[in-house]
C-alpha positions in Angstrom: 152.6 104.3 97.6 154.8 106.5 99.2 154.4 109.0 101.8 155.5 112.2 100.7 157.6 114.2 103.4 158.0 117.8 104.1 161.3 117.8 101.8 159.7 116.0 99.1 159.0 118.0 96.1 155.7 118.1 94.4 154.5 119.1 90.8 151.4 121.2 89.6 150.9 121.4 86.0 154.2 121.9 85.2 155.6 123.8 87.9 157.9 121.6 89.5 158.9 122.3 93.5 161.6 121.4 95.0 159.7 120.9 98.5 156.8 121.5 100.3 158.4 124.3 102.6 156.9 127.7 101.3 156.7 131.1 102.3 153.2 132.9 102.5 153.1 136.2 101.4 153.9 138.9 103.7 153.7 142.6 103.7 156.6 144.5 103.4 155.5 148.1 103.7 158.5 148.8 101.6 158.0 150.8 98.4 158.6 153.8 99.9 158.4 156.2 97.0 154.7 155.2 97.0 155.0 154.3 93.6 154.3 150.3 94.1 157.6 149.5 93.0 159.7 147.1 94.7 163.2 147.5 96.1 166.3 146.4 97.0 164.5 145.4 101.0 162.8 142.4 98.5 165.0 141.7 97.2 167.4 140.8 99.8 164.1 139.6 101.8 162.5 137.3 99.3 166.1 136.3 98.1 167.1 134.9 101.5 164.6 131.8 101.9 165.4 131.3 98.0 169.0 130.6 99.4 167.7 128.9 102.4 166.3 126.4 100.8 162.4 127.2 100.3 160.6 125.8 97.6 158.2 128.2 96.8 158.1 132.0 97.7 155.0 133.8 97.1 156.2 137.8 97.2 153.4 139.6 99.7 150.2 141.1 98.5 150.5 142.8 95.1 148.1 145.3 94.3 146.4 145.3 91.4 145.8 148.6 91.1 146.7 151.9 92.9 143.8 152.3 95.2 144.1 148.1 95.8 146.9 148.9 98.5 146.3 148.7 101.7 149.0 151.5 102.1 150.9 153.7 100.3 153.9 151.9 100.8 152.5 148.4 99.5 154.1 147.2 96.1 151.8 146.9 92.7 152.0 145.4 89.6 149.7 147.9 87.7 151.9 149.1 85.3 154.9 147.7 83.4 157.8 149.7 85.3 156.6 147.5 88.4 156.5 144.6 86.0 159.9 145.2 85.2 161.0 146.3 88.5 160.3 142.6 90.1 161.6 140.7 87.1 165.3 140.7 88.3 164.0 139.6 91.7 162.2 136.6 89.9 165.0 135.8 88.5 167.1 135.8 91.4 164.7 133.4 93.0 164.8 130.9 90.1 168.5 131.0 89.8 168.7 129.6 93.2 166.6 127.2 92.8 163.1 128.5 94.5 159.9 128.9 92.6 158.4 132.3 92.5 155.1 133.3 93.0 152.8 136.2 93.6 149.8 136.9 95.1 147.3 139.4 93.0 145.7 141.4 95.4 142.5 144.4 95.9 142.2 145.6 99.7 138.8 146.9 99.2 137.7 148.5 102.1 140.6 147.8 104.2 142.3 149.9 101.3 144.4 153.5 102.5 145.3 152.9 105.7 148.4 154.2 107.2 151.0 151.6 107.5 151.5 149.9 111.0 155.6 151.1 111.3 156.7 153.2 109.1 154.4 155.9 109.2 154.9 159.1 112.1 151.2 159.7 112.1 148.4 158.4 113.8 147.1 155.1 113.0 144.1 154.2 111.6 142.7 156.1 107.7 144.8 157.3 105.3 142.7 160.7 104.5 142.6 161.8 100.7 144.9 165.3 101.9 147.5 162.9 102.9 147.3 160.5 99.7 145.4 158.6 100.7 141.9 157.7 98.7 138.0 156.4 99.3 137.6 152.4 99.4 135.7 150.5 97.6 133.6 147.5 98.6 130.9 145.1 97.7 128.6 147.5 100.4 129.0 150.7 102.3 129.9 148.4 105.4 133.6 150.2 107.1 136.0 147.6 108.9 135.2 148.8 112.1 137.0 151.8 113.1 140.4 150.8 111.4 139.2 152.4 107.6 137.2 155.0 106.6 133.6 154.2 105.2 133.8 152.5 101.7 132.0 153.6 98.2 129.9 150.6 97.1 131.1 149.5 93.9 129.4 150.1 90.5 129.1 147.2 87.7 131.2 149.4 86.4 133.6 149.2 89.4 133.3 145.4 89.1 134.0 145.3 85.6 137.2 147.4 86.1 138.5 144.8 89.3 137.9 142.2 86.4 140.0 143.8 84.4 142.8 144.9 86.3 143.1 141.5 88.1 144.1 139.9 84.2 145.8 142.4 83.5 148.3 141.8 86.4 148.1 138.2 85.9 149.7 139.4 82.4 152.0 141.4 83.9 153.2 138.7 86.6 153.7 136.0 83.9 155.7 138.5 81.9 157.9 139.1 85.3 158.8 135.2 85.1 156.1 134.6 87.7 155.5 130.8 87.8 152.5 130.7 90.4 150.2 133.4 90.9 147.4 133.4 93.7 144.3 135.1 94.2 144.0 136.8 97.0 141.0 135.8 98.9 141.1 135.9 102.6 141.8 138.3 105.2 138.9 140.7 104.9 140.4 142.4 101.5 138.1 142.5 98.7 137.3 139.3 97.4 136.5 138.0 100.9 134.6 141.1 101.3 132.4 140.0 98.2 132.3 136.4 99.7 130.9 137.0 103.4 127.3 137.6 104.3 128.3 140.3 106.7 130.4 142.3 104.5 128.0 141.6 101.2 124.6 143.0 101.5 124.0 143.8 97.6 120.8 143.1 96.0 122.4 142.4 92.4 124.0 139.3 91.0 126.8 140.1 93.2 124.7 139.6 96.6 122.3 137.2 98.3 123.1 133.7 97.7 126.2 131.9 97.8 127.0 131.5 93.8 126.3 135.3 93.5 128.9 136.1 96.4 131.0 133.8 94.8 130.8 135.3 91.3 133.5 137.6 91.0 135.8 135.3 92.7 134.6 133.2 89.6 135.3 135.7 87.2 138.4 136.8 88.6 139.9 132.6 88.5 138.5 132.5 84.6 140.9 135.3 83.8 144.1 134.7 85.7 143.8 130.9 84.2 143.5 132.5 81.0 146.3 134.8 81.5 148.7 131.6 83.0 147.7 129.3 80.3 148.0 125.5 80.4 151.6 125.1 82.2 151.7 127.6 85.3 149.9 127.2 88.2 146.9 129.1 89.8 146.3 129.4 93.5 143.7 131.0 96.0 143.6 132.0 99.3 140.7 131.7 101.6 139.9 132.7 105.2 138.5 129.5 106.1 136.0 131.3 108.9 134.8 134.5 109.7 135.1 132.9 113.3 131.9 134.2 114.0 128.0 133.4 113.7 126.3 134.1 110.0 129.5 134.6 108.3 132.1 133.1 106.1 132.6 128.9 107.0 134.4 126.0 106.2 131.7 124.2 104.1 131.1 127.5 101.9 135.1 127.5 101.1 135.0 123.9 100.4 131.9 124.1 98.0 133.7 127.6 96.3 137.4 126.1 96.1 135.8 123.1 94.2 134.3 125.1 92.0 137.3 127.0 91.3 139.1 123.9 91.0 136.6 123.0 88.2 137.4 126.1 86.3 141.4 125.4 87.2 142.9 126.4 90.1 145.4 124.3 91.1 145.5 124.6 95.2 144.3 126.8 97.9 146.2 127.9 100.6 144.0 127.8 103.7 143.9 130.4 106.0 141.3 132.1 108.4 139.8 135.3 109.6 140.3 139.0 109.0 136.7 139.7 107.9 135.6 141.1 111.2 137.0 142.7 114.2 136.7 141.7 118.3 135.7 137.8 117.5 137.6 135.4 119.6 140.6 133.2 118.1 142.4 131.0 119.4 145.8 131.5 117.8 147.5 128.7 119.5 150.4 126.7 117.7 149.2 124.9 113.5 145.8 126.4 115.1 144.4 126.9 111.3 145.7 123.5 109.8 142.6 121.4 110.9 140.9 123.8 108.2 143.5 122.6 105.8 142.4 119.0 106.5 139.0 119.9 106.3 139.0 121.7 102.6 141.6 119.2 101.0 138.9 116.3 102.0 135.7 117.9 101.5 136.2 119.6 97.8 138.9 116.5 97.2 141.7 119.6 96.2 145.4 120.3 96.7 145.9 122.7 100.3 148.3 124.4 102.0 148.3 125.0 105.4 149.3 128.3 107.9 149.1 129.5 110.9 151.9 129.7 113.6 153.6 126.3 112.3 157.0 126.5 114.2 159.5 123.6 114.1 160.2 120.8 111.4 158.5 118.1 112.8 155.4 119.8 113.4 155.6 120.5 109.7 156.7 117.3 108.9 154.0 115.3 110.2 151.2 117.5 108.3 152.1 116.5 104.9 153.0 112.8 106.1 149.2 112.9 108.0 147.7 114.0 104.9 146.3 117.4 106.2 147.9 119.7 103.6 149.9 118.9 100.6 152.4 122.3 101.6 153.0 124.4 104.4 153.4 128.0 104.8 155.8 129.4 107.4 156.2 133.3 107.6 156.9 134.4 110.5 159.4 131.4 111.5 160.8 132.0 107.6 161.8 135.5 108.9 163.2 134.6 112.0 165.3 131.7 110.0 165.2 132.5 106.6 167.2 128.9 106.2 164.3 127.3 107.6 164.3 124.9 104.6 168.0 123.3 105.1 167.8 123.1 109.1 164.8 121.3 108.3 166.6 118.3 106.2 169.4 117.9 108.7 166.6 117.8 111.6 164.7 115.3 109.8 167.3 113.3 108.8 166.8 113.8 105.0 169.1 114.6 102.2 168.8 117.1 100.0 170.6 118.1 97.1 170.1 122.1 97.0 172.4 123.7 99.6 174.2 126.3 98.5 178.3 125.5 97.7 178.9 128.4 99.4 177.3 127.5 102.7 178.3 123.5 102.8 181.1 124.3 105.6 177.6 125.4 107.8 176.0 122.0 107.4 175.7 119.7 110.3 177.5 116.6 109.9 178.4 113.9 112.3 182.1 114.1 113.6 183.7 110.7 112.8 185.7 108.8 115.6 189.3 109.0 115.6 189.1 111.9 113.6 190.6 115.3 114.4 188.9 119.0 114.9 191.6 119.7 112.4 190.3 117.1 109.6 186.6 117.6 109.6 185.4 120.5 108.3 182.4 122.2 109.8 
């Protein structure tokens, strides 16, 4: 059997990727018309590590609905202007060879807050006079000090999430949209629902772990639905609350399995985001033992994140078996090209760099040879 590499490609259902090099979604902040639409700034964003050689691209959290931001300024796909608004950028992602993906998000109570730089005011809420709205949440539990104090949702609130989450899924596989992920971790809704310290509902969306886990559950049911038998389904999980009587490892491992059994293809492991002032120790692939420990224990597909830096580092988690993909964002946008500096680091050929870019790629002078005749 062979060891699969960090340029090898990998297949789920049939989404076919060109390599295991992908980029996480990250917020933009960049629909400035508040209107969730995206712009040119993702375009030329997103576009870049399809051109640098990424395999997959999730685009950053996508709101399912308008009061699912976590700004004003996030993007949507609530309607079908936003639908169509992002189909030219899936198709610029595709043309170069990337996969495109989007994760389908709610912010719950971490919802209308003012954006960390692009916004004059003060941080902190977004108050209703401003344009801002009230969160919603599984309980009337705030994010400490960072949002204002959420409205516990209805059934009827619940319903609605259910709703609008397949409804997205719709719009996203209209868009061209070949993977689409739940959005899961990081203190936003779903993770909200998930915790024991954000979750203190009486109802069969409280209490025990397979009620916390319910509308996670109902939420994978209709996004498979909604990306039928070919495209792929993903979820993200914070791996840990990172503190005492929260979220943990062996609760996301016994939920991704049973999302897995209802169809999710893989889950991209993260951690934290739940709770404020706990201690982390963000120190370099710091979250990929979680990785390892969710891929073995539910026997699924993971991806792994969390300050992954160089190519070998990378390299030696999918060859090691602790993650079937990586996820680098912030090295994606310092080198957007991360992907094909990778390949000549590691020695491996790849058959996806841009004609137009070729005279960039490093190649070995040969002796006797001339600056004049080799072309760099």
């Amino acid at each position: 059997m062979t060891v699969p590499n960090l340029l090898s490609p990998i297949t789920l259902r049939s989404v076919e990727i060109r390599n295991r090099v992908w980029v996480p979604p990250m917020c933009q902040y960049s629909s400035f018309h508040r209107d969730g639409m995206p712009t040119n700034w993702h375009l030329v964003h997103l576009g870049s590590m399809a051109v640098g050689g990424a395999g997959l691209i999730i685009v950053e959290a996508t709101a399912v609905s308008a009061d699912g931001r976590i700004t004003v300024h996030d993007s949507g796909i609530w309607n079908d202007e936003q639908r169509d608004a992002w189909a030219p950028i899936v198709g610029f992602l595709h043309d170069q060879g990337a996969v495109a993906g989007i994760q389908l998000a709610h912010a719950g109570r971490k919802s209308s807050v003012r954006p960390d730089w692009n916004y004059a005011g003060a941080a902190g809420p977004m108050p209703v006079s401003e344009g801002g709205w009230i969160p919603i949440a599984p309980s009337s539990i705030p994010f400490d000090g960072e949002s204002s104090t959420p409205r516990e949702m209805t059934r009827g609130d619940i319903d609605r999430i259910i709703a609008d989450f397949a409804t997205a899924a719709r719009r996203a596989v209209q868009a061209g949209f070949r993977v689409l992920e739940i959005h899961a971790a990081h203190g936003y809704l779903l993770h909200e629902f998930l915790s024991p310290l954000s979750n203190r509902r009486n109802d069969e969306y409280g209490g025990s772990l397979e009620n916390r886990s319910r509308l996670l559950l109902e939420i994978v049911d209709v996004v498979r639905a909604e990306a039928g038998e070919d495209l792929a389904v993903f979820v993200r999980f914070s791996a840990t609350d990172w503190v005492e009587g929260g979220w943990t490892p062996r609760d996301t491992s016994t939920v991704a399995r049973w999302c897995a059994d209802r169809g999710v293809d893989l889950f991209d492991i993260s951690t934290g985001g739940n709770i404020t002032g706990v201690a982390i120790p963000a120190v370099p692939s710091y979250q990929v033992t979680f990785s390892e420990q969710v891929k073995h224990a539910a026997q699924v597909s993971t991806a792994a994140v969390g300050l992954i830096f160089n190519a070998e580092v990378a390299n030696d988690i999918i060859a090691s078996g602790q993650a079937d993909a990586v996820l680098l964002g912030r090295e994606h946008m310092r080198d957007p090209h991360f992907a094909l500096r990778a390949a000549s680091e590691l020695g491996i050929e790849i058959d996806y760099w841009p004609e137009q870019y070729l005279r960039s790629r490093r190649r070995t002078p040969v002796v006797g040879l001339t600056a004049a005749k080799v072309a760099f």
